[in-house]
N, C-alpha and C positions, 0 to 999 in steps of 0.2 A: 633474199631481201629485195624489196621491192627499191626504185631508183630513187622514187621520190622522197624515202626515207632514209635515206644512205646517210650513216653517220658521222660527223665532219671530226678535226683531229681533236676538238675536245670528247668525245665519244658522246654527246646528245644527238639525237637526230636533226639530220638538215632537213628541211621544208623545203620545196623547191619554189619559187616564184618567179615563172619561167619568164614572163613579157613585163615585168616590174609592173602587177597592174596593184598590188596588195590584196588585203582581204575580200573575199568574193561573198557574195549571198547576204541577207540582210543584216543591216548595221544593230536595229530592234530585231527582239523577237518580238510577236505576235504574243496578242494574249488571249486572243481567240482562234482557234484555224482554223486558216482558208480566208480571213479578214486582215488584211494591212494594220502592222500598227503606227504608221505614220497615217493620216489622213490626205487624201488629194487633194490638189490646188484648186477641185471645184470644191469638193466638202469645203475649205477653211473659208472661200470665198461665199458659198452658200450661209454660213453659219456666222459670216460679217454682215452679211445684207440679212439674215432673219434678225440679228439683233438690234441694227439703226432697226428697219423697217416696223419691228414688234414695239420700240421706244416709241418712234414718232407716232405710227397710227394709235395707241393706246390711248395717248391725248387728244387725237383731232375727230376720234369713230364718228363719235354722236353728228361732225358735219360733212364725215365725206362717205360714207353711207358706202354701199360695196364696193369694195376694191380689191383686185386681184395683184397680189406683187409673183410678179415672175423674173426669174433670172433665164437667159439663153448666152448662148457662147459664144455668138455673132449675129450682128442686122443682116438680113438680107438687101444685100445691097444689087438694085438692077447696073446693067451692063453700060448703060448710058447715063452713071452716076456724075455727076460735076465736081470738083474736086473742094466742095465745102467742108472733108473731112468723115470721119465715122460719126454716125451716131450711138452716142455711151449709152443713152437709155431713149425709152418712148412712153408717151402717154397714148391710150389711147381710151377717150371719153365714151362711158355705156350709154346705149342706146336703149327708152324700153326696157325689158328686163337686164339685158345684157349687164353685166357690171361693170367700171371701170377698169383698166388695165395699166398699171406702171410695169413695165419691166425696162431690165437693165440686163445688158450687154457685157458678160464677163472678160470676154478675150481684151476689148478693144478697154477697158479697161483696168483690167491689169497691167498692161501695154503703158498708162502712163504712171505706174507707181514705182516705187522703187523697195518699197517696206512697208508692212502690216499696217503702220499709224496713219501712210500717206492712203493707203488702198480703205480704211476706214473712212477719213476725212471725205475723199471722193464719192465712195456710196453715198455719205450722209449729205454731201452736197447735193448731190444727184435727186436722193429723195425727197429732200427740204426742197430742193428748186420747183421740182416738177408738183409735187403738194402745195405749195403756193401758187403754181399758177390754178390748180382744179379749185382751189376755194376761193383764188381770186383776193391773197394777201400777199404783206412781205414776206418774205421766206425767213427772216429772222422771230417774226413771230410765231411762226411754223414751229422751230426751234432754236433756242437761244444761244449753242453750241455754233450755229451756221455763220459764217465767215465769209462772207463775199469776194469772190478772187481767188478762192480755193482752185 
């Protein structure tokens, strides 16, 4: 008989649980394999900002004309930064053909949420701020949801 099944004085087998760590290996199974059935903290965070960002721009296309939303996982921040903090997102205005550029900064954002409603609230801030400034309104008429002070 093998050790690890050695049977204790009720005569069921003992499991051994040698470092108290408990059950091992995934809590889900998979319903596809070889694919996670939990989603990563990029996917959940990718699929908060496609849905502000698909909300807001659906109303405002017709005046802000191409724009690219991209998420990244940090700013590149130079070595001679000042300590004005991280930047959460950036704009960055097309030139020419070039299109505009909103992205947003997932790490340093996460960083200030605590839970799903606060990490939502934040994109949507984020988005609503920086699309008022490209059309050169208030952000609450961007969208009616936005909350100054977020």
């Amino acid at each position: 008989m093998d050790e690890r099944t050695l049977p204790d004085v009720s005569g069921r087998p003992r499991r051994r649980d040698r470092r108290g760590r408990g059950m091992r290996g995934p809590g889900v199974v998979p319903t596809t394999p070889g694919r996670p059935a939990l989603r990563t903290r990029r996917e959940r965070f990718d699929a908060i900002a496609l849905s502000v960002v698909a909300d807001v721009d659906r109303r405002w296309q017709d005046r802000l004309g191409p724009v690219e939303y991209a998420v990244e996982d940090a700013p590149d921040v130079p070595a001679d930064w000042d300590d004005a903090g991280v930047p959460l997102s950036a704009l960055v205005r097309g030139t020419g053909g070039a299109p505009t550029r909103l992205v947003l900064f997932r790490r340093p954002i996460e960083h200030r949420c605590e839970g799903r409603d606060e990490l939502e609230a934040l994109v949507l801030t984020l988005v609503v701020e920086q699309l008022a400034e490209l059309l050169g309104i208030d952000p609450a008429t961007v969208d009616p949801r936005y909350e100054p002070g977020d």
